[in-house]
LUMTIDO-278901 format. One record per residue (C-alpha): residue number from 1; residue in one letter; x, y, z. Coordinates in Angstrom, 2 decimals, padded with zeros to 5 digits, always signed. Layout:
% residues N
- NUM:a:X:Y:Z
...
END
This chain:
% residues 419
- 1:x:-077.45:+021.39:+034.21
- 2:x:-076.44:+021.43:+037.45
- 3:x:-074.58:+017.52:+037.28
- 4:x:-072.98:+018.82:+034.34
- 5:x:-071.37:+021.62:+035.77
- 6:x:-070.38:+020.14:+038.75
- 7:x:-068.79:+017.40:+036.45
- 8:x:-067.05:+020.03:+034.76
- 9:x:-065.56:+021.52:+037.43
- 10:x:-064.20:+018.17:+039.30
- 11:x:-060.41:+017.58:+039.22
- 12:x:-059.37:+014.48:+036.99
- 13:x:-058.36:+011.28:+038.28
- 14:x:-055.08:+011.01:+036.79
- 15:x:-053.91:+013.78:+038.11
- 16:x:-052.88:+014.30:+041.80
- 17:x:-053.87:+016.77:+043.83
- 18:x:-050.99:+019.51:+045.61
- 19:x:-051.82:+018.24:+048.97
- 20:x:-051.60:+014.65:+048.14
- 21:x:-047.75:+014.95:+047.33
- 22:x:-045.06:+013.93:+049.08
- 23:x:-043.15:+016.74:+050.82
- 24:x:-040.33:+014.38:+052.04
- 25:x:-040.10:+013.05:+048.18
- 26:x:-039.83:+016.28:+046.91
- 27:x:-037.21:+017.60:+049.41
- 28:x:-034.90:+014.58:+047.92
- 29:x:-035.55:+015.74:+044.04
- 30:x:-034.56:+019.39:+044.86
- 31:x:-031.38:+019.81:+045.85
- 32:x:-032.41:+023.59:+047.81
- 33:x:-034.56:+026.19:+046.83
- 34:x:-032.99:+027.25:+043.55
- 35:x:-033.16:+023.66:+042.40
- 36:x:-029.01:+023.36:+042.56
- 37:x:-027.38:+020.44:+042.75
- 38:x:-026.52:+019.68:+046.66
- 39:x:-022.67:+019.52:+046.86
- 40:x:-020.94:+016.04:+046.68
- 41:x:-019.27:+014.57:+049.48
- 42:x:-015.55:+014.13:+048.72
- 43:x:-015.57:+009.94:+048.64
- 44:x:-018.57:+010.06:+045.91
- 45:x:-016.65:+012.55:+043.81
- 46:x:-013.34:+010.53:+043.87
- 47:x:-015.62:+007.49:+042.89
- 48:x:-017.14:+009.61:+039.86
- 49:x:-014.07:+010.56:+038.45
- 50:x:-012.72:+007.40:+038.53
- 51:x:-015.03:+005.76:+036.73
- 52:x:-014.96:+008.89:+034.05
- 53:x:-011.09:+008.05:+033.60
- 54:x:-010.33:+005.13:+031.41
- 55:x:-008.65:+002.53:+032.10
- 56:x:-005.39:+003.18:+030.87
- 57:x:-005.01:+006.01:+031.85
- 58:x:-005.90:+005.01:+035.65
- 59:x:-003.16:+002.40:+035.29
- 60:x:-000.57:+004.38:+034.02
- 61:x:-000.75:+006.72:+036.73
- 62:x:-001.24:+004.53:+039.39
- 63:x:+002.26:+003.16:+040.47
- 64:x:+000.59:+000.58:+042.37
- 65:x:-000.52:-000.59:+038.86
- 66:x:+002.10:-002.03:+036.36
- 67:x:+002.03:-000.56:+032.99
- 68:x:+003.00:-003.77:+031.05
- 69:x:-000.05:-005.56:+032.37
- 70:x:-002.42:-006.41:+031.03
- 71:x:-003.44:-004.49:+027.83
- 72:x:+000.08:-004.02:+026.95
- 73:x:+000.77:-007.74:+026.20
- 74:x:-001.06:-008.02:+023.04
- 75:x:+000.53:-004.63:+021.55
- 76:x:+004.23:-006.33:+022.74
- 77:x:+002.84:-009.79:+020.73
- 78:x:+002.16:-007.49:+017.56
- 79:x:+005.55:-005.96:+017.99
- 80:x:+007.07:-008.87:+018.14
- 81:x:+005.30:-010.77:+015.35
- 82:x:+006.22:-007.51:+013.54
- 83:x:+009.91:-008.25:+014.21
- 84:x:+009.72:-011.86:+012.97
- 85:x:+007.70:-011.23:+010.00
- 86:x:+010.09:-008.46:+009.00
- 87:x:+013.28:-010.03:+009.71
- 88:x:+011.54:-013.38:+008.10
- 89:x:+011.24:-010.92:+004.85
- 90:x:+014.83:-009.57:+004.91
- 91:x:+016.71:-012.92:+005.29
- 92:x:+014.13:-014.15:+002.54
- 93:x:+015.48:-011.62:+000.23
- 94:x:+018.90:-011.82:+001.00
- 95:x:+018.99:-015.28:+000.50
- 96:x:+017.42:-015.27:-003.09
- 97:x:+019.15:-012.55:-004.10
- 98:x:+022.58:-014.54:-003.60
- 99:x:+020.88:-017.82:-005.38
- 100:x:+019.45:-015.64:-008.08
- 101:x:+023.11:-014.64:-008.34
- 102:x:+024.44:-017.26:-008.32
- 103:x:+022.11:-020.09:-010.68
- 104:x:+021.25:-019.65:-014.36
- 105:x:+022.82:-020.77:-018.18
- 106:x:+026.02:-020.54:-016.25
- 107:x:+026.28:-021.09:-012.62
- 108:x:+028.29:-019.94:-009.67
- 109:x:+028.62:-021.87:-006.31
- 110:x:+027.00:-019.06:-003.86
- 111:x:+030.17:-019.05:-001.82
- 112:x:+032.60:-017.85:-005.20
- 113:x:+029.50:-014.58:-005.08
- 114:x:+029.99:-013.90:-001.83
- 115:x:+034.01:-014.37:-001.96
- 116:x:+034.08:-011.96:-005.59
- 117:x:+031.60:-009.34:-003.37
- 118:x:+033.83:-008.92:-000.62
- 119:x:+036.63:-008.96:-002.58
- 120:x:+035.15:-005.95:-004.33
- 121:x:+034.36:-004.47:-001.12
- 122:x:+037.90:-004.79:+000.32
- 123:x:+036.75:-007.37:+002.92
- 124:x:+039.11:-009.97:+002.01
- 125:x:+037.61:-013.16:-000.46
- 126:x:+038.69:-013.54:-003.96
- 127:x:+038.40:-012.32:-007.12
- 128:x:+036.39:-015.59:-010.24
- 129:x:+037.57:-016.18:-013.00
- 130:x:+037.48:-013.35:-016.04
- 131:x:+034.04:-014.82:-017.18
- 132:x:+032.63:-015.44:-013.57
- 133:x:+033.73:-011.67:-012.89
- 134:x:+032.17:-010.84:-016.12
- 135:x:+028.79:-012.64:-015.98
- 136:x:+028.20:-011.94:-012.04
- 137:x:+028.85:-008.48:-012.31
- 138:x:+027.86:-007.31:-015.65
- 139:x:+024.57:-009.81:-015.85
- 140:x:+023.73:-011.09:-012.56
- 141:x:+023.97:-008.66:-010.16
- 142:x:+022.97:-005.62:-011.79
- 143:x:+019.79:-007.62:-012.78
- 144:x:+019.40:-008.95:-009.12
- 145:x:+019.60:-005.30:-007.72
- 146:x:+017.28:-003.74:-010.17
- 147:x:+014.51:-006.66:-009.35
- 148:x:+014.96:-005.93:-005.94
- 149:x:+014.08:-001.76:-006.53
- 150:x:+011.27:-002.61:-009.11
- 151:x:+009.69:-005.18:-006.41
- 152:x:+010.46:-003.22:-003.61
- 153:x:+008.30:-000.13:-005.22
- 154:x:+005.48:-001.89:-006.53
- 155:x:+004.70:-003.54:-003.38
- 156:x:+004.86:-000.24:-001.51
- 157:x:+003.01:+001.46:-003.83
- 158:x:+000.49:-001.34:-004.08
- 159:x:+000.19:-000.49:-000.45
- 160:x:-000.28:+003.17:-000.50
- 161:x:-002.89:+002.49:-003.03
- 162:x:-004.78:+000.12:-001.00
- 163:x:-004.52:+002.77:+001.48
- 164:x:-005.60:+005.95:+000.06
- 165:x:-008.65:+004.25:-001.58
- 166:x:-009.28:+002.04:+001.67
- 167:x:-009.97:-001.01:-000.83
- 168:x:-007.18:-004.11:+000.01
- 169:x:-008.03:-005.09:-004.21
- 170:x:-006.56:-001.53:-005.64
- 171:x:-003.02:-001.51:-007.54
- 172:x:-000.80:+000.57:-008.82
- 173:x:-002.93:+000.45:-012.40
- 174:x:-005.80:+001.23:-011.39
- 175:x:-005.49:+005.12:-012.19
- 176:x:-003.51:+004.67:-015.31
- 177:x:+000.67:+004.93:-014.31
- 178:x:+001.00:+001.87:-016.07
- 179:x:-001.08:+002.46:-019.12
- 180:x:+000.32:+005.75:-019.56
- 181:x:+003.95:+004.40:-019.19
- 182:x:+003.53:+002.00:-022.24
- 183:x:+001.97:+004.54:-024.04
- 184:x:+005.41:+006.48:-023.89
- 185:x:+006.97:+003.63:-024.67
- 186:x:+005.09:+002.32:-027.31
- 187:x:+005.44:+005.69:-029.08
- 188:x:+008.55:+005.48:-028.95
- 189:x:+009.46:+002.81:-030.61
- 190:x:+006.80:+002.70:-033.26
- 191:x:+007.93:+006.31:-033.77
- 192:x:+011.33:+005.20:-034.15
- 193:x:+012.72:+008.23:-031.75
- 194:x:+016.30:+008.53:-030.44
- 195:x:+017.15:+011.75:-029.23
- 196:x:+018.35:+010.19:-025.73
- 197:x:+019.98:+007.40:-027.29
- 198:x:+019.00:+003.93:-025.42
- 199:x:+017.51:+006.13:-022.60
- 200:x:+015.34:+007.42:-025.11
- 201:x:+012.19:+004.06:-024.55
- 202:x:+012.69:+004.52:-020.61
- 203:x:+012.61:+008.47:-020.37
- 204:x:+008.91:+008.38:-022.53
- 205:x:+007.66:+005.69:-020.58
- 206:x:+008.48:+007.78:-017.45
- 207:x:+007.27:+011.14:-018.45
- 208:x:+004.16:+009.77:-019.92
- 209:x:+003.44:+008.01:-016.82
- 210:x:+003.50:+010.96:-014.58
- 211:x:+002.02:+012.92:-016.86
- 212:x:-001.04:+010.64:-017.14
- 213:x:-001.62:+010.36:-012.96
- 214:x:-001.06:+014.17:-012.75
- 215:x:-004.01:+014.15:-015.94
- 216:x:-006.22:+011.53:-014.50
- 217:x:-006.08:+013.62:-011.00
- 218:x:-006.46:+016.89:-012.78
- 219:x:-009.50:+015.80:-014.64
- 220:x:-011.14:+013.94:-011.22
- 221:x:-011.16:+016.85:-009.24
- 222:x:-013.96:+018.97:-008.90
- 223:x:-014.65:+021.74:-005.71
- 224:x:-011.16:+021.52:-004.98
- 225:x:-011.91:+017.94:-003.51
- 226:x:-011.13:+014.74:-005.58
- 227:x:-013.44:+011.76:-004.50
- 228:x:-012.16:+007.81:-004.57
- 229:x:-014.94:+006.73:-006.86
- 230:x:-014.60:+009.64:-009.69
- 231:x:-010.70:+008.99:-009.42
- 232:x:-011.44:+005.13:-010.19
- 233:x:-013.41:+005.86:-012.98
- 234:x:-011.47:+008.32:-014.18
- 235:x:-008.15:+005.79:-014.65
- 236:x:-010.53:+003.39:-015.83
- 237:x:-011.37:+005.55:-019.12
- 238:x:-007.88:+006.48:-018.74
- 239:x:-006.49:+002.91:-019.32
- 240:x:-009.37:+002.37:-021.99
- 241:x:-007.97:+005.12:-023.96
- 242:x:-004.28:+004.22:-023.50
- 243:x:-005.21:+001.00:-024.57
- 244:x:-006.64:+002.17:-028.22
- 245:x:-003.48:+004.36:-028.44
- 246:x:-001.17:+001.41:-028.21
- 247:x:-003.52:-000.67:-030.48
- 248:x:-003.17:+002.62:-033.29
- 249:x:+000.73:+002.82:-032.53
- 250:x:+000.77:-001.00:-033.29
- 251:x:-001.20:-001.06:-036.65
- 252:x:+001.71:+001.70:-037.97
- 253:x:+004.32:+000.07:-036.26
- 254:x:+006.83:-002.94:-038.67
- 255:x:+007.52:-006.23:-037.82
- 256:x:+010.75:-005.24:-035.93
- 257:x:+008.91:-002.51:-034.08
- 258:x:+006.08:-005.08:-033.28
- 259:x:+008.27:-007.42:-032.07
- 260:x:+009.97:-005.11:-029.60
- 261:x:+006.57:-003.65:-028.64
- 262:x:+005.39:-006.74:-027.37
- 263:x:+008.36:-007.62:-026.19
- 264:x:+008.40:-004.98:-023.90
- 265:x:+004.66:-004.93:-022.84
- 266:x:+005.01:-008.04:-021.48
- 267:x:+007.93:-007.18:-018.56
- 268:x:+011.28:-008.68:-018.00
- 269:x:+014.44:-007.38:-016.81
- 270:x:+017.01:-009.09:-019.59
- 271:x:+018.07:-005.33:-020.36
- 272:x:+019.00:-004.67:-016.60
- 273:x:+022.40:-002.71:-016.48
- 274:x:+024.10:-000.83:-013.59
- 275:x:+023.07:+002.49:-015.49
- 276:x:+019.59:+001.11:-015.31
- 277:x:+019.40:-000.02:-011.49
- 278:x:+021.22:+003.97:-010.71
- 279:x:+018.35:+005.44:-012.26
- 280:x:+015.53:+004.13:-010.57
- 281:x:+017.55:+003.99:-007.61
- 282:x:+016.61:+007.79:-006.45
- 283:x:+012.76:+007.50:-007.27
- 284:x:+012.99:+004.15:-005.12
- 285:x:+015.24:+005.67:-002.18
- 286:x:+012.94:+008.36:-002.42
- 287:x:+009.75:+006.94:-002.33
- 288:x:+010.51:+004.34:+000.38
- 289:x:+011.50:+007.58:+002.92
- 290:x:+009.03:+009.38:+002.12
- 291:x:+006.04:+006.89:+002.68
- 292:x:+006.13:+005.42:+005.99
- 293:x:+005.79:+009.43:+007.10
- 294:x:+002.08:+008.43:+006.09
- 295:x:+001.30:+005.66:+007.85
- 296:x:-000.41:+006.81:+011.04
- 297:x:-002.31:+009.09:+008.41
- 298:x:-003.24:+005.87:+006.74
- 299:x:-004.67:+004.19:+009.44
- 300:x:-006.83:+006.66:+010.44
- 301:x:-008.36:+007.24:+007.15
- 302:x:-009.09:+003.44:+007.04
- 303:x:-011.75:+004.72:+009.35
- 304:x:-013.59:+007.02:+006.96
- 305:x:-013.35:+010.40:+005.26
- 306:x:-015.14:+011.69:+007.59
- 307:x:-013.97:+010.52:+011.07
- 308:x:-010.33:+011.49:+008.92
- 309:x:-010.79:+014.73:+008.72
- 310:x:-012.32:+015.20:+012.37
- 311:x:-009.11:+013.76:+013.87
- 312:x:-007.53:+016.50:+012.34
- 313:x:-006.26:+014.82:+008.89
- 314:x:-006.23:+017.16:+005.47
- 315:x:-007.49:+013.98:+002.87
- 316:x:-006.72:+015.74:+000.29
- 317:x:-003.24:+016.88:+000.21
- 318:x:-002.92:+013.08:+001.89
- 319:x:-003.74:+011.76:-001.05
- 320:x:-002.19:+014.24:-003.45
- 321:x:+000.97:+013.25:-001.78
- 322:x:+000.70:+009.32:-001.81
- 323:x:-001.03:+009.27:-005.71
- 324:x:+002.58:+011.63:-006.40
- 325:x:+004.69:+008.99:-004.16
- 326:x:+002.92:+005.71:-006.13
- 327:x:+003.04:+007.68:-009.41
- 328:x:+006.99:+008.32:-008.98
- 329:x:+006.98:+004.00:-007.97
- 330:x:+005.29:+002.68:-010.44
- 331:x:+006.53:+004.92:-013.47
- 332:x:+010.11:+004.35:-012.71
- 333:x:+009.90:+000.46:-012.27
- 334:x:+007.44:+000.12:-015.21
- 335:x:+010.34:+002.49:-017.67
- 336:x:+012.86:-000.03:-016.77
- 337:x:+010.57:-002.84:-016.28
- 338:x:+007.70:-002.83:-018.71
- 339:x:+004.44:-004.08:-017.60
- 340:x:+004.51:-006.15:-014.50
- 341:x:+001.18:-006.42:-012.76
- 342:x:-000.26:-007.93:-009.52
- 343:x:+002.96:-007.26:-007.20
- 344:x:+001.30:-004.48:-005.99
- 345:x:-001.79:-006.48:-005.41
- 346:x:-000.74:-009.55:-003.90
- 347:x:+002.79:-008.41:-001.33
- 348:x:+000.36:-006.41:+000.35
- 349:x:-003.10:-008.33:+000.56
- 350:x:-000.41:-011.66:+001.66
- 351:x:+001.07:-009.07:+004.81
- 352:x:-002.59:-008.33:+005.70
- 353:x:-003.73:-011.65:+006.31
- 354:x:-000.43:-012.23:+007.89
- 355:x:+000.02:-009.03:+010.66
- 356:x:-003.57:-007.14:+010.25
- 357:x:-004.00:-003.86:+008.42
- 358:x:-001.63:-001.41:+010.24
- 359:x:+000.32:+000.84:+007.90
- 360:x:+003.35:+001.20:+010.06
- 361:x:+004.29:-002.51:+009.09
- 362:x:+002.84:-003.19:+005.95
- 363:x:+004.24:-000.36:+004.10
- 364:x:+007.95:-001.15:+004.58
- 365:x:+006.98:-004.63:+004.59
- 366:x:+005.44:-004.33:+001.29
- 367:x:+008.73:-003.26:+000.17
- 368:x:+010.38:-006.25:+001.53
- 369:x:+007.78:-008.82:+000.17
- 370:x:+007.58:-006.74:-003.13
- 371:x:+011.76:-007.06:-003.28
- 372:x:+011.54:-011.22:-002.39
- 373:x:+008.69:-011.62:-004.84
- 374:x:+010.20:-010.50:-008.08
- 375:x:+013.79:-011.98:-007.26
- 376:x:+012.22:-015.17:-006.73
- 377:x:+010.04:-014.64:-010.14
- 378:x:+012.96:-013.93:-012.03
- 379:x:+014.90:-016.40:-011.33
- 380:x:+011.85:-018.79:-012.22
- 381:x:+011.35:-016.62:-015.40
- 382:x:+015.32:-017.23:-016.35
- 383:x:+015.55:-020.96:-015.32
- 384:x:+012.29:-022.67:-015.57
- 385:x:+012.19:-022.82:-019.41
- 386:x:+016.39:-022.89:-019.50
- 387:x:+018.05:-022.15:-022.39
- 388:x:+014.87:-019.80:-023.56
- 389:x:+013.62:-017.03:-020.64
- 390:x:+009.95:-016.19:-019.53
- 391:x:+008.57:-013.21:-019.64
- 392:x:+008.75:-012.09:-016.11
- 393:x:+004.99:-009.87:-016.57
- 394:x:+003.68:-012.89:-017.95
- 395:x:+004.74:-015.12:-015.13
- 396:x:+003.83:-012.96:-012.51
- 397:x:-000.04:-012.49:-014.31
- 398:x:+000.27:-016.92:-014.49
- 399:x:+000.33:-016.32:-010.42
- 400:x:-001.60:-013.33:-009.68
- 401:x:-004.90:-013.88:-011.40
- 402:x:-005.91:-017.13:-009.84
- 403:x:-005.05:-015.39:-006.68
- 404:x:-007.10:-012.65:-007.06
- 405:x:-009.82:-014.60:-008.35
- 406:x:-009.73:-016.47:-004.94
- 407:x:-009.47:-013.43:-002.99
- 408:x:-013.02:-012.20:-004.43
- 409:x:-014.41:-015.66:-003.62
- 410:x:-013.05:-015.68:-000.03
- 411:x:-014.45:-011.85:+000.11
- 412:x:-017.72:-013.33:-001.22
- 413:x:-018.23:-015.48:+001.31
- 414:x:-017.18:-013.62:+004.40
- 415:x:-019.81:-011.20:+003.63
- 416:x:-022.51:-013.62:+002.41
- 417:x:-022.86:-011.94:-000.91
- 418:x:-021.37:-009.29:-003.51
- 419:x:-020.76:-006.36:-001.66
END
């Protein structure tokens, strides 16, 4: 009894006794009596703080330190590969738009175009011949100008798209502009209505396809929030159900109306006209100053919803804003236009690869790669099959889908699987 209590009462072995510590140890853990930290000298806090600072900001305050060196050389590289790309892109499109002028069933050396243009711009040259005048400026260049609008939107809107639904394989399509465009158009014709005269096919196509973005939105919204994978389903059933329209407008359509329907569905710009090009002009000029506004929004949403909306971006009127801005792109060019798909898939996807995935470039650039791509496609839809003319949706679609089949197999394998 006793051994047990005296067992009891004996201090445990992993525990120290008070008089066993170390006074001198404990003096240095305790800054004073209070347990306060024990003021720094000034050389240790001037050593603290400059570690806390980063590193740019220690060398652009230091004038000892110059600011171009040495993080600032890569951001002058991008700047400058910027600049090359760009003006690459521009002189590309300048260039095909004068051969696109100038080559087809009847050609016209590219010197005569640019003597008749500055002749028409009071800058001296010389006026063609009456049917040189006649085809350059009643044919040529009105169709030249309007494939330069239609390809400059689509690839910007392809662009935005990417953008707002941070996926580089999202187009224009994807929420139903286009679907919804043919469906005006389609009625239209199988309805046989004219109250706008030959504006009557492109005014449907372009109401309907605003009116089916601003439904598809409408019906994807939920909470006052409108989430990327609801919208993408929701254009999905959209496009399903334009689809069976057009297929019902078809079966009570004649051979004549058939024949126009399906002309028209599959894209070309053999009806361009100056009227034509001044329409979509405003929607284009429009679009194209109001986007690259976005693009520092745009690249911080590539890092998430979330991390968005913590650097102090609203998502949602974002993307009400740039759905309105591709809606406005894409319905214009496809009402003039018809169908032409993967511009907005491929201008922008190409630039990516080219520069890397910063908005401030690749949204005007998209514009300038859209522009260059569908000049150079319809001058191959006019002269590859001479005296008879491609259709310029179908050409583009001959392109586009084996490129977009090898951009899921090059995704494949850079992430060793389907995602």
């Amino acid at each position: 009894m006793t051994m047990a209590t005296h067992a009891d009462h004996s201090p445990s072995p992993a525990r120290p006794r008070e008089r066993d510590r170390d006074p001198d140890r404990d003096r240095d853990q305790r800054s004073g009596p209070e347990g306060a930290e024990s003021p720094e000298s000034p050389e240790a806090s001037e050593a603290r703080e400059s570690r806390e600072v980063p590193a740019d900001s220690r060398r652009a305050s230091d004038p000892a330190t110059p600011k171009d060196a040495p993080d600032a050389v890569p951001l002058a590289r991008t700047r400058t590969g910027a600049g090359l790309l760009a003006g690459g892109l521009l002189a590309g499109v300048i260039v095909l738009a004068l051969v696109s002028a100038a080559y087809g069933a009847y050609d016209i050396p590219v010197t005569d175009v640019i003597a008749s243009v500055q002749h028409r711009a009071g800058l001296g040259g010389h006026a063609l011949d009456r049917v040189g005048e006649s085809v350059l400026w009643n044919v040529r260049l009105p169709r030249v100008v309007l494939a330069l609008l239609v390809g400059a939107s689509l690839g910007c809107a392809g662009a935005l798209m990417q953008g707002v639904f941070g996926n580089p394989l999202a187009e224009p399509g994807i929420i139903g502009i286009s679907s919804g465009a043919a469906v005006g158009a389609v009625a239209s014709i199988a309805l046989g209505l004219s109250f706008l005269g030959n504006w009557t096919i492109t005014a449907c196509a372009f109401v309907a396809g605003l009116v089916t973005v601003l439904l598809v939105y409408a019906m994807s919204r939920s909470g006052g929030r409108t989430e990327v994978v609801t919208l993408i389903l929701t254009g999905i059933a959209v496009n399903a159900f334009a689809g069976a329209l057009i297929g019902l407008f078809i079966f009570f359509a004649d051979n004549a109306q058939i024949t126009q329907i399906t002309f028209w569905q599959l894209g070309s710009l053999s009806q361009a006209t100056w009227p034509k090009a001044l329409a979509v002009l405003p929607c284009a000029l429009l679009g194209l100053a109001v986007a690259p506004l976005y693009a520092r929004k745009l690249d911080l949403l590539a890092l998430g919803e979330r991390p968005a909306r913590h650097l102090g971006i609203d998502v949602e009127r974002l993307r009400i804003v740039l759905v309105l801005v591709v809606a406005l792109f894409t319905a214009a060019a496809v009402a003039v236009a018809g169908i032409i798909t993967f511009v907005g898939l491929l201008v922008p996807h190409l630039l990516r690869m080219a520069h890397g995935p910063g908005h401030r470039f690749l949204v005007p650039g998209s514009a300038l790669g859209g522009a260059l791509m569908l000049v150079a496609g319809d001058l191959a839809a006019r002269t590859v099959a001479e005296p008879a003319e491609l259709p310029l949706g179908v050409l583009t679609a001959l392109f586009g889908s084996p490129f977009f089949f090898w951009l899921l197999l090059r995704t494949r394998r850079r992430q060793g699987g389907w995602a």
